[in-house]
C-alpha positions in Angstrom: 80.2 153.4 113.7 79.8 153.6 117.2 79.2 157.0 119.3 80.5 157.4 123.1 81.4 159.8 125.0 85.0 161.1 124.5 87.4 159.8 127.4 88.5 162.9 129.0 91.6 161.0 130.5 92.9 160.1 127.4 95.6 162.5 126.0 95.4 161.3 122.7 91.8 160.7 122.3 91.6 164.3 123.2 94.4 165.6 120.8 92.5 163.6 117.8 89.0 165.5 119.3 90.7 168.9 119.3 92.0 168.3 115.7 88.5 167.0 114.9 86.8 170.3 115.8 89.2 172.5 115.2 89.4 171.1 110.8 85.5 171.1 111.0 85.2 174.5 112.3 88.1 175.9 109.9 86.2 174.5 106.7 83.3 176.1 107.6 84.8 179.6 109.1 88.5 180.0 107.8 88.7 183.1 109.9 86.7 182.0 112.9 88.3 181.9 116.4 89.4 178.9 117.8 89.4 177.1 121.2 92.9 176.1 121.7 93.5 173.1 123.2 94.5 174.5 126.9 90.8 176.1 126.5 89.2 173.0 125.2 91.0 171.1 128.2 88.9 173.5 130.3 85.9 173.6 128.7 85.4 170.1 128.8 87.3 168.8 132.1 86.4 171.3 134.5 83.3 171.5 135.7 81.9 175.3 134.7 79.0 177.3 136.8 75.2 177.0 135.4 76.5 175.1 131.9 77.9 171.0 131.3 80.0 170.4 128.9 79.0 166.8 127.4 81.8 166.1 124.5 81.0 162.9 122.3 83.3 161.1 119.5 82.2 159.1 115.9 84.7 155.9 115.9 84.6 153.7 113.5 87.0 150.8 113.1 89.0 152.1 115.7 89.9 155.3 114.3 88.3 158.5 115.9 86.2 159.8 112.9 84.3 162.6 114.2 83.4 164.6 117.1 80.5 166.6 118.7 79.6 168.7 121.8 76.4 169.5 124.1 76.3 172.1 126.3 73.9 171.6 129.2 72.4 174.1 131.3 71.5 173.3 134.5 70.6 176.3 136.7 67.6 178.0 133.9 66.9 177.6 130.7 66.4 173.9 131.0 64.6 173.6 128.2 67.6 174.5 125.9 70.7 172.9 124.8 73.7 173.7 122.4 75.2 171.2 120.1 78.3 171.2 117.8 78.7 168.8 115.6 81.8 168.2 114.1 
């Protein structure tokens, strides 16, 4: 299994991400909202004030198997990240 970061330029790579997340996050909260993915386009394309967005993908044998996220501060609270694993 090898684990890259996901290739924002690739449509498809990032529908299979966005289905990733979004069935990880629904088996663990059913009712929880959701990042569509318009929103997750956002997130993870455009660059956001004070926070990067650092998405990553499991692939194994060619097929995209799994999916995480680390969010990066960079103006304070350096010492601190977020991660999403999915």
């Amino acid at each position: 299994m090898d684990i890259r970061p996901l290739d924002l330029d690739d449509d498809a790579e990032f529908r299979r991400f966005h289905q990733v997340m979004e069935s990880a996050e629904r088996f663990e909260r059913p009712a929880a909202a959701m990042w569509s993915m318009d929103e997750a386009r956002v997130m993870f394309r455009e660059p956001q004030p004070g926070e990067r967005a650092l998405a990553l993908v499991a692939v194994e044998s060619g097929r995209l198997v799994g999916a995480g996220a680390a969010f990066l501060p960079t103006a304070d609270n350096l010492h601190v990240d977020w991660v999403m694993p999915w």
